[in-house]
KEVEXGU-123319 format. One line per 3 residues: number of its first residue (from 1); their letters; for each residue z, x, y of C-alpha. Coordinates in nm, 4 decimals. Each point is the difference from the previous one (the first is absolute). Layout:
NUM) a) Z,X,Y; ... .
This chain:
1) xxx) 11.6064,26.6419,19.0580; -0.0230,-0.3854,-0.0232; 0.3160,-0.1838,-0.1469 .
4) xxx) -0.1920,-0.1875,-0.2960; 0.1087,-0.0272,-0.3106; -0.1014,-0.1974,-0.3774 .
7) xxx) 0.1270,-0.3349,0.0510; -0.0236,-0.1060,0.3090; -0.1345,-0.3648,0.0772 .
10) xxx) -0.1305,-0.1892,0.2844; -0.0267,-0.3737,0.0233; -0.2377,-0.2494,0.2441 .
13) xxx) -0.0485,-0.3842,0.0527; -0.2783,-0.1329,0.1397; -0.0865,-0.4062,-0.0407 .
16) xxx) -0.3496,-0.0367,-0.0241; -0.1521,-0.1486,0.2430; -0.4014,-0.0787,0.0919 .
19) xxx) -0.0946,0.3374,0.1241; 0.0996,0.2043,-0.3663; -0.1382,-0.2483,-0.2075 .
22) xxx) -0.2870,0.0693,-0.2235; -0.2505,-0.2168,0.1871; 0.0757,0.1594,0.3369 .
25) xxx) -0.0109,0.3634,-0.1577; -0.3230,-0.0334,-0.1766; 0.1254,0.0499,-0.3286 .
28) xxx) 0.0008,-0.3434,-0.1034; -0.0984,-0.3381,0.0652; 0.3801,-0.1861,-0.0271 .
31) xxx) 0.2818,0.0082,0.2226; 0.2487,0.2218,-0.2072; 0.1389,0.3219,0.0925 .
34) xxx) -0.2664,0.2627,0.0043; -0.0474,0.2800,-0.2556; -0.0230,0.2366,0.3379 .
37) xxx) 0.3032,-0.1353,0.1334; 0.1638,0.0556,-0.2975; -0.0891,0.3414,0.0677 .
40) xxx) 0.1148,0.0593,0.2787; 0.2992,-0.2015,-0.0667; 0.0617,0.2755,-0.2784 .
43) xxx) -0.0758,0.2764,0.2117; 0.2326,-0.1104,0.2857; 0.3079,-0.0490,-0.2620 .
46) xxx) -0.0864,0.3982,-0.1390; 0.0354,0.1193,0.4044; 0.3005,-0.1804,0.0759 .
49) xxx) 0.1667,0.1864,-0.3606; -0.0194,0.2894,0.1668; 0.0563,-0.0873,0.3578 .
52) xxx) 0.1762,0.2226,0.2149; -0.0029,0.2700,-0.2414; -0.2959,0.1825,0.1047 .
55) xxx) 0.0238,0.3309,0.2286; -0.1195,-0.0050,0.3697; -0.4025,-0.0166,0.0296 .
58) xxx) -0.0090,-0.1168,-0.3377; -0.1570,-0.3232,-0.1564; -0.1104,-0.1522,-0.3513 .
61) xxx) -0.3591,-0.0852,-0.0966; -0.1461,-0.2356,-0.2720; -0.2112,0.1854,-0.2573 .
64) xxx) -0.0078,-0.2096,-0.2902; 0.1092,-0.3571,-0.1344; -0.0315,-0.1394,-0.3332 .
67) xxx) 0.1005,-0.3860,0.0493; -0.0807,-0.3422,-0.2255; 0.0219,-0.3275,0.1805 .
70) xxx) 0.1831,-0.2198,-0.2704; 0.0682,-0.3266,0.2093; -0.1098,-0.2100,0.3182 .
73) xxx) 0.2634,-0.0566,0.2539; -0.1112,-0.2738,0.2059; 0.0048,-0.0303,0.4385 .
76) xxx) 0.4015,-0.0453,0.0689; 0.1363,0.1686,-0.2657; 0.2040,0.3244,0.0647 .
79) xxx) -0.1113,0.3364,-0.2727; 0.2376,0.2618,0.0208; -0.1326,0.3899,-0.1030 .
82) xxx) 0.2451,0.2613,-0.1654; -0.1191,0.3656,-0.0033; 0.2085,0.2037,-0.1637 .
85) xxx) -0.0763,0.4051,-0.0249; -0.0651,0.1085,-0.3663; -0.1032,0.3658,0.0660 .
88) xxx) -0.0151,0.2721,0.2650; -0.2530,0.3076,-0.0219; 0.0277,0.1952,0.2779 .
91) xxx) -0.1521,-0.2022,0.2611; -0.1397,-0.2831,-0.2095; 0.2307,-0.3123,-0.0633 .
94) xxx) -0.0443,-0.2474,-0.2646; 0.1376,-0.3614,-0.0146; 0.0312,-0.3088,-0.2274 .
97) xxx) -0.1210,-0.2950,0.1677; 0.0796,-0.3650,-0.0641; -0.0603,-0.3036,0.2197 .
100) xxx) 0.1922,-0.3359,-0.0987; -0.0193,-0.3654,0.1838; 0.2663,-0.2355,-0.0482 .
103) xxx) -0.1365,-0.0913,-0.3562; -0.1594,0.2773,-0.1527; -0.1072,0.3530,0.0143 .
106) xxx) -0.2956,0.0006,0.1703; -0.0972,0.3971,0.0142; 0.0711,0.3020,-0.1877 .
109) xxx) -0.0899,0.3573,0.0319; -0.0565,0.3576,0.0853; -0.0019,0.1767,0.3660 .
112) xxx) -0.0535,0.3563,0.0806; 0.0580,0.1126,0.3688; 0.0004,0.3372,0.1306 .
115) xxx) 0.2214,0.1747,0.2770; -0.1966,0.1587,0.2988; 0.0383,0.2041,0.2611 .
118) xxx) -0.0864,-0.2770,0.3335; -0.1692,0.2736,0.1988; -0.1927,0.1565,-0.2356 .
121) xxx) -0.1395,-0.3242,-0.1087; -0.0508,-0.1376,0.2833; -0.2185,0.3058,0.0862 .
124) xxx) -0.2252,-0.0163,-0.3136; -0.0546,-0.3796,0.0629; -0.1308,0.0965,0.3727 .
127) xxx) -0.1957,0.3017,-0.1210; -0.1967,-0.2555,-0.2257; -0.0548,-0.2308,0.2225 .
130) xx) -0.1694,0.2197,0.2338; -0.2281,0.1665,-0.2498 .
């Protein structure tokens, strides 16, 4: 069984630069970080928490995300995202997510991923792609 426990957090830093802004996403017209990048920002910080815990074959997968957007970070700025896990059921994990800039908190939220067997979802992805 996977080692993962209540608790445990994962942290990444990303400056933002022209390609996750909010013009260059399509979510937006200004150059700020992107409510998308954000995202994934989030979602990368909730993998690393439990990085290296996981059994052989296995993986996580994003099934839900509750997020607000509370502040622009402009292009050059560094936001760093925290995911810490609030809650294990079974195979679902749950996180707190929060992403900060140098200033202010500019994110804050919910994330939900799920562990999977690699194989067996790799198989239902190609069986509904050929159907």
């Amino acid at each position: 069984m996977a080692q993962i426990e209540v608790g445990l957090t994962g942290e990444v830093t990303r400056r933002v630069t022209d390609d996750i802004t909010a013009h260059a996403m399509g979510s937006g017209g200004v150059l700020v970080l992107g409510t998308p990048a954000m995202i994934m920002l989030m979602e990368q910080a909730a993998m690393s928490a439990h990085e290296g815990r996981l059994e052989p074959g296995q993986t996580t997968v994003g099934t839900h995300i509750d997020v607000r957007h509370l502040a622009a970070t402009p292009v050059g700025m560094d936001v760093t995202v925290r995911a810490r896990i609030v809650a294990i059921d079974e195979r679902k994990l749950s996180y707190e997510v929060e992403a900060h800039d140098a200033r202010e908190p500019v994110g804050i939220g919910r994330h939900e991923r799920f562990i999977v067997d690699m194989g067996r979802f790799l198989k239902r992805v190609d069986e509904k792609s050929t159907t």
